[in-house]
C-alpha positions in Angstrom: -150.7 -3.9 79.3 -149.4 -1.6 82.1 -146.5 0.8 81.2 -144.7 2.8 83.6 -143.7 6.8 83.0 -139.8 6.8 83.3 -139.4 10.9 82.5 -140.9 14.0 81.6 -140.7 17.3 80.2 -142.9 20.6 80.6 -142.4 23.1 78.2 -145.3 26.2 79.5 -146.4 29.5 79.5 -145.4 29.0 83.8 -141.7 28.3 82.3 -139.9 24.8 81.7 -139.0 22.0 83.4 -141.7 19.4 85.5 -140.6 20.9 89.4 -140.4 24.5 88.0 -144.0 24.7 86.6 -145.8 22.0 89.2 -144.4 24.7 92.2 -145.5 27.5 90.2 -148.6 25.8 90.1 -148.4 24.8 94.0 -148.0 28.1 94.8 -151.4 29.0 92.7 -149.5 31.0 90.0 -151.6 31.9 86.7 -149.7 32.4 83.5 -149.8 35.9 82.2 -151.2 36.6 78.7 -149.4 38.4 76.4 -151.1 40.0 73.1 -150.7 38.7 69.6 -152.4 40.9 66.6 -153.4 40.8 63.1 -151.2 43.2 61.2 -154.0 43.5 58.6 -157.3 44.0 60.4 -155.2 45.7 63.7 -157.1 42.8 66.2 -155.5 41.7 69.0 -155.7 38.5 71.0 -155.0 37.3 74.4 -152.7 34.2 74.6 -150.5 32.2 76.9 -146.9 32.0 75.8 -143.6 30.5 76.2 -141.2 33.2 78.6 -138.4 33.1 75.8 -135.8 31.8 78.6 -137.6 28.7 78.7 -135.3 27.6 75.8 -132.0 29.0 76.4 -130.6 26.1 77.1 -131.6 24.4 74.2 -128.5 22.4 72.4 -127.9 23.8 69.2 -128.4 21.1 66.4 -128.5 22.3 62.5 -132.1 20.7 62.6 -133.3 23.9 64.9 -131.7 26.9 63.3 -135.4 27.4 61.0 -137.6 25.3 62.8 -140.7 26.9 63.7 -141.6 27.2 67.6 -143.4 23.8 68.0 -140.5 21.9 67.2 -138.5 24.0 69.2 -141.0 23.0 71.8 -141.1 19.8 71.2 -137.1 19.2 71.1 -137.1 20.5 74.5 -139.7 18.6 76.2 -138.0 15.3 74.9 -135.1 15.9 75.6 -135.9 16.7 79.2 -137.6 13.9 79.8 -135.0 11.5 78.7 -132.6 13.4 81.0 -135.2 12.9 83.8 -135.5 9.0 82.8 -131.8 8.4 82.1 -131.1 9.1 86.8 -133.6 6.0 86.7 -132.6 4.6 83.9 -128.7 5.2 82.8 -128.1 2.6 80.3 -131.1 4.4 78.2 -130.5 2.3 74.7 -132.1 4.8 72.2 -131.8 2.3 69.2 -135.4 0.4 71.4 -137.1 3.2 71.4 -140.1 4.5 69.0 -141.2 8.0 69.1 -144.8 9.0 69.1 -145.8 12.9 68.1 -149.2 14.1 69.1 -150.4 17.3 67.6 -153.0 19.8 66.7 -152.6 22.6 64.7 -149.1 22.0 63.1 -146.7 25.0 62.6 -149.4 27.5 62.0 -146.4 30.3 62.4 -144.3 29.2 59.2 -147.5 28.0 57.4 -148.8 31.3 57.5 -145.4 33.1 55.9 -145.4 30.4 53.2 -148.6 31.0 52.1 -148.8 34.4 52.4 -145.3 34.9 50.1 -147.6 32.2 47.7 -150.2 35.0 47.5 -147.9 38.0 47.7 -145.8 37.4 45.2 -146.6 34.2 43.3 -145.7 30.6 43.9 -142.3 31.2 42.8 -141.2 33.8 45.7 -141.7 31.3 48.3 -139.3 30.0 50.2 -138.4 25.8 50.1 -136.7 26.4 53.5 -140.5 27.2 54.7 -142.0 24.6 53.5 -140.8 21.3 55.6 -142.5 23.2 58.5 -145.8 23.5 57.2 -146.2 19.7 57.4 -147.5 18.0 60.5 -145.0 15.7 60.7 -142.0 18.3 60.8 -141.4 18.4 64.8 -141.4 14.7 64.7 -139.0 14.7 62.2 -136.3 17.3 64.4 -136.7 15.5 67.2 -135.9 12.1 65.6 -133.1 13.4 63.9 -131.8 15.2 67.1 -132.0 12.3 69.2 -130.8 9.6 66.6 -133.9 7.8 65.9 -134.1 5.6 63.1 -136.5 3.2 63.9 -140.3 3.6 64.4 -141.9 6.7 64.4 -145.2 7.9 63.7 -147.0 11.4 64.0 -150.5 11.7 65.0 -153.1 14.5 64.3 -156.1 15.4 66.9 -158.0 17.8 68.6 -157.7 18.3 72.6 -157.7 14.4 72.9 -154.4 13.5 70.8 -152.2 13.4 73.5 -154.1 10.3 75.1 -154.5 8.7 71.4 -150.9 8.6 70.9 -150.5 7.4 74.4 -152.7 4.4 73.7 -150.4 3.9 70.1 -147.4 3.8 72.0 -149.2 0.8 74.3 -149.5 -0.9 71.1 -146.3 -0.1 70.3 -144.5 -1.7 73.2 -146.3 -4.9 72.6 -143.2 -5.7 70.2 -140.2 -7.2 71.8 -137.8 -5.0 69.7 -139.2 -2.0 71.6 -138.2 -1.1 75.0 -138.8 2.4 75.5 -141.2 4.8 73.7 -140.9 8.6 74.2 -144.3 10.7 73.2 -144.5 14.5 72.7 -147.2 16.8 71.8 -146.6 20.0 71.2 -148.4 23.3 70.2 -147.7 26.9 69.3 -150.2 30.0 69.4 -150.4 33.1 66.9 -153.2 35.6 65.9 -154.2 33.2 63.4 -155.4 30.3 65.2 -156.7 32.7 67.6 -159.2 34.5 64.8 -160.4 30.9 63.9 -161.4 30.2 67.7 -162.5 33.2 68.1 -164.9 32.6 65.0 -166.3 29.3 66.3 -167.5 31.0 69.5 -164.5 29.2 71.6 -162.1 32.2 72.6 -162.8 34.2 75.3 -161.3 38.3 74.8 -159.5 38.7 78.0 -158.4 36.3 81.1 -159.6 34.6 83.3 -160.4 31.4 82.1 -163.4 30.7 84.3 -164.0 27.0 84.0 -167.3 25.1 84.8 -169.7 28.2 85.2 -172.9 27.4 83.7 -172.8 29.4 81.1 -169.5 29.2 79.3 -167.4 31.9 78.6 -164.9 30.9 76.4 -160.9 29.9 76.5 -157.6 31.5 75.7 -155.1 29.4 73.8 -151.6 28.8 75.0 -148.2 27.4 73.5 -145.5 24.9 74.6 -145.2 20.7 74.5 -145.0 17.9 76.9 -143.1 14.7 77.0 -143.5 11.5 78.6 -141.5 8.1 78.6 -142.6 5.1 78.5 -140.5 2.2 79.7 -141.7 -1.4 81.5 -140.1 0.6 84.8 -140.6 4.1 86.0 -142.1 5.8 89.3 -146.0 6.1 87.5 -147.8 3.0 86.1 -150.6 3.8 83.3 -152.7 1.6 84.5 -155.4 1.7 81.4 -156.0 3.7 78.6 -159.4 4.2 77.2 -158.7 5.6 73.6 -162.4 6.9 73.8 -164.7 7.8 70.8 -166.5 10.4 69.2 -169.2 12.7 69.8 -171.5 13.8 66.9 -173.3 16.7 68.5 -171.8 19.0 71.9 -175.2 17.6 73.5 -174.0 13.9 73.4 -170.3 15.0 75.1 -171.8 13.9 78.9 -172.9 10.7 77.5 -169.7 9.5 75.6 -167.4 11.2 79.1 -169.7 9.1 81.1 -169.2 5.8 79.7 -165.2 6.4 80.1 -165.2 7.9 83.4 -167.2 4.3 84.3 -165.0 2.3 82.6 -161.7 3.6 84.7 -162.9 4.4 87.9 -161.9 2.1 90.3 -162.3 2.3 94.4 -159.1 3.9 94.6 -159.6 6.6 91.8 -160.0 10.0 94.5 -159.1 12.7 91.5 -159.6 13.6 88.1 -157.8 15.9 86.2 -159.9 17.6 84.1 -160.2 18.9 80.4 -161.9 22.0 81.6 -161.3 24.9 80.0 -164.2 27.8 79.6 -166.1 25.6 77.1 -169.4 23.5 76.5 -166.6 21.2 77.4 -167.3 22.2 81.2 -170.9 21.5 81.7 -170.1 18.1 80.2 -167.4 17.0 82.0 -169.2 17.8 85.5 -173.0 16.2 84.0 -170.5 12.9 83.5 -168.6 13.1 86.6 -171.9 14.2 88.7 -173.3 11.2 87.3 -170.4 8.2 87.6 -168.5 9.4 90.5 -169.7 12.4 92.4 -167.1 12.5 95.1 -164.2 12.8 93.3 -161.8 15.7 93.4 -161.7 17.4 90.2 -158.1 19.7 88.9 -158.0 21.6 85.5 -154.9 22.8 84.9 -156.0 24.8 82.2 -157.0 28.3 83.7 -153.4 28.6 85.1 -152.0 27.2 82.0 -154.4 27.8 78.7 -155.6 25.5 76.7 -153.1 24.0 74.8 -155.4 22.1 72.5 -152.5 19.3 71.0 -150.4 19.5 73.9 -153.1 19.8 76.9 -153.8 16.3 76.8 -150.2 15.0 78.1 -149.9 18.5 80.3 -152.8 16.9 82.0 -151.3 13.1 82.2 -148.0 15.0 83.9 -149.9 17.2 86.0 -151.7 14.1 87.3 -148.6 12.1 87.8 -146.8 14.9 89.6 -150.1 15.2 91.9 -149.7 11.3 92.8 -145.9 11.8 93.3 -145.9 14.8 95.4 -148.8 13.9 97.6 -150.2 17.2 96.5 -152.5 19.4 94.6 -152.4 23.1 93.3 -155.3 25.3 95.2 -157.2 26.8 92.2 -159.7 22.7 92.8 -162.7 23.9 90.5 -165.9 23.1 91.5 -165.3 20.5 93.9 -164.5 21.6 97.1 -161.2 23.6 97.7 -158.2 22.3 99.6 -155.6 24.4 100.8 -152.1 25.4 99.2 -150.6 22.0 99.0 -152.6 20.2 101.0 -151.7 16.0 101.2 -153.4 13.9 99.7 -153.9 10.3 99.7 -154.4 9.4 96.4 -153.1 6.6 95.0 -155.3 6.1 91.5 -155.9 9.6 89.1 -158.0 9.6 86.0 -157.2 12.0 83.6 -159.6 13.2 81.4 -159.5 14.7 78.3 -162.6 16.3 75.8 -161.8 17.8 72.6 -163.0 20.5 71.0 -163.2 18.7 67.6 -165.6 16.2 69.6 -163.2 13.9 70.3 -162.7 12.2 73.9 -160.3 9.9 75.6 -159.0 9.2 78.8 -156.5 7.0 81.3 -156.2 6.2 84.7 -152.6 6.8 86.9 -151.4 4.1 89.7 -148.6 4.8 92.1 
């Protein structure tokens, strides 16, 4: 079944908004890292964040006055993209559409106060108000209550590759008749403390750049924000397959599973492949798998300009190749394939994007225009 993208919304460190960030990224703009800290142990962190202007103009809605950051995120990014769908698509009826949530790490912000009151002061001191956020399920919940949902709606948990995975359960989704429309959103948010657990399983790199497919990795720096996308039977971007992937027992076997996916969607047309890259073993085995399947094709991470994102990279990649179909070109920062200049054409007509977990999961789908 072939479903076509009818919006979509870009919530970054680069700033909000899908022409906003892809010029910034035209224009071979790199976020700049701010530093988040420990207040206990005094260690700091580099990490990508949202500019706080990104959501100014952000409706107010009694379901956002204590949500944590990824559901502000995440509110955003839908929103936008149903604005962007509804110039396509003005008789939008939200009662057919399902709402998918991808997402990694939950609302590590608010989960972190609850249980630190918990410890500080017993279980007693803390706060009911915090709690609804510590839940995975919380931004899914704001953003169906913002938008009027009352139907289907379903939250799924992942590594780097959730985005794609809840891409391929909206597919299934749209197979019932009821269903017109379904909008997904994966969204993220970055503090000290997911930072200290990277940085423990050897994944974090201590100050930019993220240097992506040197042979020796050097490590990542995590970044915050959500993307959207809607799904309709018309739009300007047809998903032409989704490959909902597998998993990888050891970092060793990563090339192998990437491989057989990369195979699977490539097609004659297929001339790019945006890419999970992002400072990690994840590198070496994303280029081993493309080296192998199909060694002339153009390669993009978004990730050294943007961070990675880990349950909102996934759909950042999907937009970014959409946008690179649409527009007819590419940001400069190509990585290891050759470089093409500052938004040089291209005719590309078929993208596969790409996406390798950290958790050792991998998925992946192929773009048609």
């Amino acid at each position: 079944m072939s479903l076509q993208i009818a919006g979509m919304g870009w919530i970054t460190p680069l700033g909000r908004g899908i022409d906003t960030v892809w010029r910034r990224l035209l224009d071979g703009e790199e976020a700049d890292p701010k530093t988040v800290s420990d207040p206990v142990d005094q260690k700091t962190y580099p990490a990508f964040l949202v500019p706080p202007d990104a959501l100014k103009d952000l409706p107010p809605h009694p379901r956002l006055r204590r949500s944590s950051a990824i559901s502000r995120f995440a509110a955003a990014a839908g929103l936008d993209a149903l604005e962007q769908a509804r110039s396509r698509i003005p008789n939008l009826d939200l009662q057919r559409l399902a709402l998918v949530f991808a997402i990694s790490n939950g609302g590590v912000v608010y989960t972190k106060r609850f249980y630190h009151d918990v410890v500080e002061s017993g279980a007693q001191s803390a706060s009911p108000l915090l709690f609804p956020e510590t839940v995975f399920n919380a931004p899914a919940s704001h953003l169906a209550a913002i938008l009027g949902i009352t139907g289907t709606s379903y939250t799924v948990v992942g590594d780097g590759a959730v985005g794609i995975l809840a891409l391929k359960m909206a597919e299934d989704l749209m197979l019932k008749e009821t269903l017109d429309y379904c909008l997904v959103v994966a969204a993220e948010e970055a503090d000290w403390l997911l930072c200290d657990a990277y940085r423990k399983w050897r994944l974090l790199k201590s100050k930019p750049p993220i240097e992506v497919f040197r042979d020796r990795p050097r490590g990542t720096i995590l970044s915050e924000g959500a993307g959207a996308i809607l799904l309709a039977r018309e739009g300007s971007i047809t998903i032409d397959a989704i490959h909902a992937g597998t998993n990888f027992s050891h970092q060793r076997n990563a090339a192998t599973a990437i491989a057989k996916i990369v195979r699977e969607l490539g097609t004659r047309d297929t001339k790019l492949m945006v890419a999970s890259a992002n400072g990690t073993f994840v590198d070496l085995a994303e280029r081993a798998a493309v080296d192998k399947t199909m060694p002339d094709i153009r390669v993009y991470s978004p990730k050294p300009a943007l961070g990675e994102s880990i349950g909102a990279s996934a759909i950042w990649q999907v937009i970014a190749g959409a946008q690179a179909l649409l527009t007819r070109s590419l940001p400069p920062l190509l990585h290891w394939r050759p470089e093409v200049g500052k938004e040089a054409e291209i005719a590309v007509r078929s993208a596969i994007v790409l996406s390798c977990g950290l958790n050792q999961q991998v998925a992946g789908l192929r773009l048609a225009i």
